[in-house]
N, C-alpha and C positions, 0 to 999 in steps of 0.2 A: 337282465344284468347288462348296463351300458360299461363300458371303458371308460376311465376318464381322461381320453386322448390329450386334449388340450391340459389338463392339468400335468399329465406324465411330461407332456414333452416341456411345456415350463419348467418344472422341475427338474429335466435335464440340462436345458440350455442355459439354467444359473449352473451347475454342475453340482446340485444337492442332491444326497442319498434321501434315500427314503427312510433312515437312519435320524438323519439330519430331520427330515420335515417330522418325523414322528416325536421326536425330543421337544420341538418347537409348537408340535397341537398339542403338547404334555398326553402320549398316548406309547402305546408300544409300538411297536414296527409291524406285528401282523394286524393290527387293530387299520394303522394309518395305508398298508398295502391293501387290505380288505375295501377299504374308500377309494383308492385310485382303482380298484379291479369293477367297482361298483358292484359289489357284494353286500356292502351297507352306503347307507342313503347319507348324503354328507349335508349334516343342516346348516343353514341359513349362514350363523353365526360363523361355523367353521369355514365356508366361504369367505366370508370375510377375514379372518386370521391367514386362513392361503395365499389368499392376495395380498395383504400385507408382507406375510413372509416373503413369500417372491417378487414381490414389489413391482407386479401389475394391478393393473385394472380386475376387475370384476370381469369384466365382459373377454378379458384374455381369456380365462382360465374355464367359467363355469360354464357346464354343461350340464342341462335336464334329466332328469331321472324318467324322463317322459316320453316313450315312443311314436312316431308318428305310423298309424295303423292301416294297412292296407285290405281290403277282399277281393279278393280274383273267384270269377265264376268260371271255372275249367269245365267248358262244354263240350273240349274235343276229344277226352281221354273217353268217356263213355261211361265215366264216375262224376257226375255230373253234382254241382255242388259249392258252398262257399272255400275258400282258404283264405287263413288269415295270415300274415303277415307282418312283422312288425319292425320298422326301420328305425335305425338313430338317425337322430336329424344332422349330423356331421356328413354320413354316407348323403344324404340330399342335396346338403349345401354343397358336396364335393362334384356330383352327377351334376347339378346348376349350373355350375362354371363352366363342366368340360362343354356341354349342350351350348353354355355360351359362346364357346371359345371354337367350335365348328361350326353356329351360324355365323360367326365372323368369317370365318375362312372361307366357307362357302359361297356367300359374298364376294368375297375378294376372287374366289374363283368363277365367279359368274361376269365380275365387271372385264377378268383377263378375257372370259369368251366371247362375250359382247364385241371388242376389238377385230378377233379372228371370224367374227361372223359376218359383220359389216363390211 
């Protein structure tokens, strides 16, 4: 079960209830809250009416129903063995950036010592 982050907060940032979107996919409110909770899988088509309703892009709003999957081999506990793992690809994109955003920094703190070394 993913969240549908990116959709929820669209939805916010028009300042639409989920009231409001539910009226608009012609559904009830625990029906269209069950879809932003990703409890049910929201197809194709209704993508497309989301995005209209909130009058973005496709690629604002939608998010996979699809996890990105990991296995860790825990060799030090002494239960030696796979674990699996399963990531939303939001958390990744989010870890991407910060990773980017310290090798920058890190940089910028290597050219400051470079100076104080020389």
């Amino acid at each position: 079960m993913i969240q549908k982050t990116k959709l929820i907060n669209a939805r916010k940032n028009k300042n639409f209830s989920q009231e409001y979107m539910a009226k608009a996919m012609c559904m009830d409110v625990s029906n269209y809250s069950r879809r932003e909770k990703g409890q049910i899988k929201i197809a194709p088509a209704e993508w497309e009416k989301l995005s209209n309703v909130l009058e973005v892009s496709l690629e604002e709003i939608y998010e996979s129903d699809e996890h990105m999957m990991f296995v860790y081999n825990d060799q030090s506990s002494g239960n030696s063995g796979n674990h699996f793992y399963s990531v939303p690809q939001y958390l990744l994109d989010t870890q991407k950036k910060y990773i980017e955003r310290l090798e920058a920094e890190n940089c910028h703190l290597i050219e400051k010592l470079k100076k104080y070394i020389s």
